[in-house]
C-alpha positions in Angstrom: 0.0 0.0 0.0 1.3 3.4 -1.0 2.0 6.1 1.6 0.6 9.4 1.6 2.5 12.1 1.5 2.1 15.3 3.7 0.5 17.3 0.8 -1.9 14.9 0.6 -2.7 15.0 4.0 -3.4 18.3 3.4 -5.2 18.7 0.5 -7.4 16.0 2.4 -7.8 18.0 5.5 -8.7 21.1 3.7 -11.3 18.8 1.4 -13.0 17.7 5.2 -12.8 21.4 6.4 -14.5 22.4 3.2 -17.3 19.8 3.9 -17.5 20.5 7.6 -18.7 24.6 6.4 -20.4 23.2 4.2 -22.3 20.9 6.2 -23.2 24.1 8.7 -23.9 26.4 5.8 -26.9 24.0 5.0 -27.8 23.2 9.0 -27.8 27.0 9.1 -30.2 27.3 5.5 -32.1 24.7 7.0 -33.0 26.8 10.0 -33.7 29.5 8.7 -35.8 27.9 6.0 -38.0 26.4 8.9 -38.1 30.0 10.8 -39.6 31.7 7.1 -41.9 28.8 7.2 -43.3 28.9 10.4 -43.6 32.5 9.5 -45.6 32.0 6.9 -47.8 29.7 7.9 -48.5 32.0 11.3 -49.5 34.7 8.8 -51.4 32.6 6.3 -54.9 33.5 6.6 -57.6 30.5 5.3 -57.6 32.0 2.0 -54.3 32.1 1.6 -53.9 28.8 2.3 -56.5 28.0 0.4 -54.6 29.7 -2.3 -52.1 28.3 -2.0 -53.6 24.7 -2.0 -54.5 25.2 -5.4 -51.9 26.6 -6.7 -49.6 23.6 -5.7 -52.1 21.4 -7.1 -52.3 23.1 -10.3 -48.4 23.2 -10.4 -48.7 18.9 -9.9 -50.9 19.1 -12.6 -48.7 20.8 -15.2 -50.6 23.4 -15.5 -48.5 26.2 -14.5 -45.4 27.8 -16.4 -42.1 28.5 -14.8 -41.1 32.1 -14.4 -38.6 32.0 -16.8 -41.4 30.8 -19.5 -43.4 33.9 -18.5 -40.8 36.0 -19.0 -40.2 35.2 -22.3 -44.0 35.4 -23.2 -44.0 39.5 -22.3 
């Protein structure tokens, strides 16, 4: 089995560091995700709920267009 050198080692730690922000970048996205959403759903009145019901049911059934579609159409 080869050994690794110390750059290696070191390109490798940096690699895990790398991972280890990224890993709390996305714990800290996460929360804050879940902190809009609660939010949001403390503000929602019935009808926008209601609203917003169907509009994720009429996105399932393909009946929407993506922003970027709608753009292009003005």
């Amino acid at each position: 089995m080869r050994k690794k050198n110390s750059y290696e080692d070191s390109s490798m730690a940096k690699v895990l560091d790398a991972l280890q922000t990224i890993r709390q970048e996305m714990n800290l996205i996460l929360h804050r995700l879940e902190a809009i959403e609660d939010r949001i759903g403390e503000s929602m009145t019935e009808d926008d709920e209601r609203a917003l019901d169907l509009a994720i049911d009429e996105h399932a059934r393909g009946e929407t267009i993506s922003l970027d579609e709608a753009r292009k159409l003005l």
